[in-house]
C-alpha positions, 0 to 999 in steps of 0.5 A: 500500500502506499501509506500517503495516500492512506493518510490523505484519504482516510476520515473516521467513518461511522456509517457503513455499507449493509454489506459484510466484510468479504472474508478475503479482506478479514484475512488479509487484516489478520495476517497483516496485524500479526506482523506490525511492529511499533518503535518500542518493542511492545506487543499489541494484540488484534482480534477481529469480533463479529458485532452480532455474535459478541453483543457489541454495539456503540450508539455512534455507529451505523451498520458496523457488523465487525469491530476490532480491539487491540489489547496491550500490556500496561507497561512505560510508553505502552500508550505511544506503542499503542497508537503506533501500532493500531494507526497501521493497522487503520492505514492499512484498512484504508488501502483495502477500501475499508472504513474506520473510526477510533472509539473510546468511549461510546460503546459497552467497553465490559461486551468488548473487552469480555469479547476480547478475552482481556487478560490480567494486566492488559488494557483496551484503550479503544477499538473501531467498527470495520465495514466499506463506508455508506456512499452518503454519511449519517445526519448524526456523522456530519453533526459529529464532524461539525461539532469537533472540527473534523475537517481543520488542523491547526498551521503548519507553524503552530505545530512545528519549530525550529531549533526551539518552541520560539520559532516557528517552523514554516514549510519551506524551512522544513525542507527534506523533513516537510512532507513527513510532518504535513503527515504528522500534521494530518493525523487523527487525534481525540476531539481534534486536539492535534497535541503533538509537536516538533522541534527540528533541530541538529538534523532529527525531529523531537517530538511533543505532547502538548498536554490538554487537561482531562486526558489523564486517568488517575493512574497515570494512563495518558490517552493523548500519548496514544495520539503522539503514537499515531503522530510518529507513525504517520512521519515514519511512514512518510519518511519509509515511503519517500525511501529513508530510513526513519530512526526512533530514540528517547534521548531529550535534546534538552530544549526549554518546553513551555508548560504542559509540554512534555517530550516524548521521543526523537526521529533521525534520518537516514 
């Protein structure tokens, strides 16, 4: 698949086809989740539930026999790894024609997660229908859109900075490094919030969560974390598919961060 255009053309689906998935294309969700990878080694695992026979339903969806969940143990960086690895899966949903959106809260987690078969130790931070997209979406879709800014993103250079959080980064600057992050930029997120950002500096990108209250759970479980894992995976995809090598480290620059801004983790090219 080409992952660009993935990432171009993908938008959270909630209303879909009365058509079933063909079981071709199951198959091949199932053989290809048993192979993606994230930057930190952490294990996520997929299964793929008929909506009808688990009893799994979610009062923003329209017509959605299948679902998939993800499972992950609950370990450091296991929400960036996460969303790293549940966004290829999603890309990949794209490329076959099939639509998605993230959910983590409007549906009956205990169905799910007892579908899933969650074991000691795990977390299911959120899940997504699967179906082909209905060829007009639902009134409650479009309201749903409207309502989180669906179809906006934050500028370039409100998101993107060179050398520190003072200056802006404009396209033109970005240079080698440009597409990957109007990827970045692109990325899905929870109600739209985009808290991901960069700091180009000495030739790598330094990644950002710009924290927004209420994302944290007593615990310490941070949902926006899952977000700066599909941020990641959208710039290594561009990088891969421009034919680099996108490389990932946790080694903190030391730049001077505004408040709630926390750093995350740090990509070279080669």
């Amino acid at each position: 698949m080409n992952r660009l255009e993935a990432i171009r053309g993908r938008r959270s689906v909630r209303a879909f086809e009365p058509e079933a998935l063909k079981s071709e294309d199951i198959e091949k969700l199932n053989a290809f989740a048993e192979k993606i990878e994230n930057p930190y080694g952490i294990p996520v695992r997929f299964k793929i539930l008929n909506a009808k026979e688990n009893g799994l339903t979610s009062t923003v969806i329209k017509g959605a026999e299948y679902y998939v969940t993800a499972m992950i143990a609950s370990v450091p960086h296991a929400e960036e790894a996460f969303g790293y690895s549940f966004e290829e899966l999603v890309l990949y949903a794209q490329s076959l024609g099939i639509g998605t959106t993230i959910i983590a809260g409007t549906m009956d987690r205990t169905a799910f997660e007892r579908a899933s078969e969650l074991k000691d130790g795990e977390r299911m931070p959120c899940v997504s229908p699967l179906g082909y997209p209905a060829a007009k979406m639902s009134a409650r879709e479009k309201m749903m859109r409207i309502g989180v800014k669906a179809d906006s993103r934050l500028d370039f250079e409100k998101l993107f900075f060179c050398e520190n959080f003072d200056t802006p980064l404009t396209e033109e600057a970005a240079g080698e490094f440009a597409t990957a992050l109007e990827m970045v930029r692109l990325a899905p997120s929870a109600v739209n919030k985009q808290p991901w950002r960069v700091v180009l500096k000495d030739g790598k990108a330094h990644f950002y969560e710009k924290q927004n209250g209420g994302y944290v759970a007593s615990d310490g479980w941070d949902l926006q974390k899952i977000d700066l894992g599909i941020a990641l995976c959208h710039f290594a995809a561009a990088i891969e598919e421009c034919g680099k090598k996108a490389i990932f480290a946790a080694e903190d620059p030391g730049i001077e961060v505004p408040d709630g801004v926390q750093y995350i983790g740090t990509y070279s090219v080669c």
